[in-house]
C-alpha positions as CSV (number, residue, x, y, z in Angstrom):
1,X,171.9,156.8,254.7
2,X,168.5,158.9,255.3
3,X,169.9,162.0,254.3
4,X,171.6,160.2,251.2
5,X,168.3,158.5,250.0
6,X,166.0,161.5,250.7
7,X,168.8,163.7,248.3
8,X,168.1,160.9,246.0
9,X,164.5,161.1,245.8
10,X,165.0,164.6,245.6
11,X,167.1,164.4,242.2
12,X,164.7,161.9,240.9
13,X,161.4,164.3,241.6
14,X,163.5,167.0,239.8
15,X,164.3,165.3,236.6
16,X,160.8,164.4,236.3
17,X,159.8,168.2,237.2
18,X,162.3,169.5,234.2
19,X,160.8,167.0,231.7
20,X,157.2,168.4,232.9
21,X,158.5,171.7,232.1
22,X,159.8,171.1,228.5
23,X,157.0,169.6,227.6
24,X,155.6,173.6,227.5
25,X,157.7,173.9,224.6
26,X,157.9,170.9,222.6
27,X,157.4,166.8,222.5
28,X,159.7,165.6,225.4
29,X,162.0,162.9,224.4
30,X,162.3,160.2,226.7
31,X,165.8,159.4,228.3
32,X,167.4,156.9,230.2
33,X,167.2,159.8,233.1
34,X,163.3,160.0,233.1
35,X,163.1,156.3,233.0
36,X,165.6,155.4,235.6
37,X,163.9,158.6,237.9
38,X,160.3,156.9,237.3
39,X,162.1,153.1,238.3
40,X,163.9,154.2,241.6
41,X,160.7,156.5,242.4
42,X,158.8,153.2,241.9
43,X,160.9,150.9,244.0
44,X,162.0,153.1,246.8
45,X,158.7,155.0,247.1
46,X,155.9,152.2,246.5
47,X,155.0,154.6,243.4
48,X,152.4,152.6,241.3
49,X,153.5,151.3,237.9
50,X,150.4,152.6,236.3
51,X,150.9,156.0,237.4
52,X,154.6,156.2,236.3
53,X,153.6,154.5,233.2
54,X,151.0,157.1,232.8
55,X,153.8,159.5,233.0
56,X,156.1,158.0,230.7
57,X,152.8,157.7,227.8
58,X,152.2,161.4,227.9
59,X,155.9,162.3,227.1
60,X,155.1,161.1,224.0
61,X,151.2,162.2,223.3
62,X,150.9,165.2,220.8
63,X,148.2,166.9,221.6
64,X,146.9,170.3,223.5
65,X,146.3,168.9,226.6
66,X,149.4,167.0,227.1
67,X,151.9,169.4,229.4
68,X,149.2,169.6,232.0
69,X,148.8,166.3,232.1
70,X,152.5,165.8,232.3
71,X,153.2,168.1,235.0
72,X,149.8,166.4,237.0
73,X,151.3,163.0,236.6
74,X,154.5,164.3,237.7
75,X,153.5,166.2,240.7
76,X,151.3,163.5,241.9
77,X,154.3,161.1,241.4
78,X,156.6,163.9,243.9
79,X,153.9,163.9,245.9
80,X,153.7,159.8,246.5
81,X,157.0,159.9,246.9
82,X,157.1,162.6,249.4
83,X,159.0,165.4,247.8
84,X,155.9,167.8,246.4
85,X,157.2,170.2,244.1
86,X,157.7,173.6,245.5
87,X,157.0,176.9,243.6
88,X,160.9,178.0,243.5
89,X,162.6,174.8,242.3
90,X,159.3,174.7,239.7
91,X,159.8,178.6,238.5
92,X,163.4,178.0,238.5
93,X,163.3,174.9,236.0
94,X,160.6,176.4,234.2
95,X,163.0,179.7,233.5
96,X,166.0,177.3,232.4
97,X,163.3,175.7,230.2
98,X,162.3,178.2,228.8
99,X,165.8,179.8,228.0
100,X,166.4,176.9,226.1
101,X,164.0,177.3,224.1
102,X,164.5,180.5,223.5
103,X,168.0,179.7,222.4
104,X,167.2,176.7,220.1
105,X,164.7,179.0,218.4
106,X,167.2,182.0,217.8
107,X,169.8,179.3,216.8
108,X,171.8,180.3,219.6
């Protein structure tokens, strides 16, 4: 059951690392995936609600500053929950990211 919950965690860190990421390229919408991440984070991981709600705020904020504090609130959160992001899984979701991006704005 370790190996199963740690896999878990895993996922969960991820989905909030590829919302972390967008938000480089526009106003992240929040999904039922972010919030269910932030909710089994909490639970399993003693995560603090005001730093996940911290999280889930800045999704939302329009301004300059708001993909670094994103990605801080969400790499603090991996880090709490013992799964710190690593540089290849970051670079990797950032190149999907950006991709997408790329596409939408070719109207691919």
């Amino acid at each position: 059951m370790d190996r199963v919950a740690r896999q878990l965690r895993r996922r969960a860190v991820l989905v909030l690392l590829e919302a972390a990421q967008t938000a480089r390229y526009r106003r992240h919408v929040r999904s039922r995936s972010i919030a269910f991440a932030l909710a089994y984070l909490r639970v399993t991981c003693g995560i603090d609600r005001a730093r996940c709600e911290a999280f889930w705020e800045a999704l939302e904020e329009d301004s300059v500053i708001r993909h670094p504090k994103i990605y801080t609130a969400a790499a603090s959160i991996a880090q709490l929950a013992g799964e710190p992001f690593d540089d290849a899984a970051d670079a990797a979701i950032w190149r999907e990211c950006q991709a997408r991006h790329e596409a939408e704005r070719s109207g691919r």
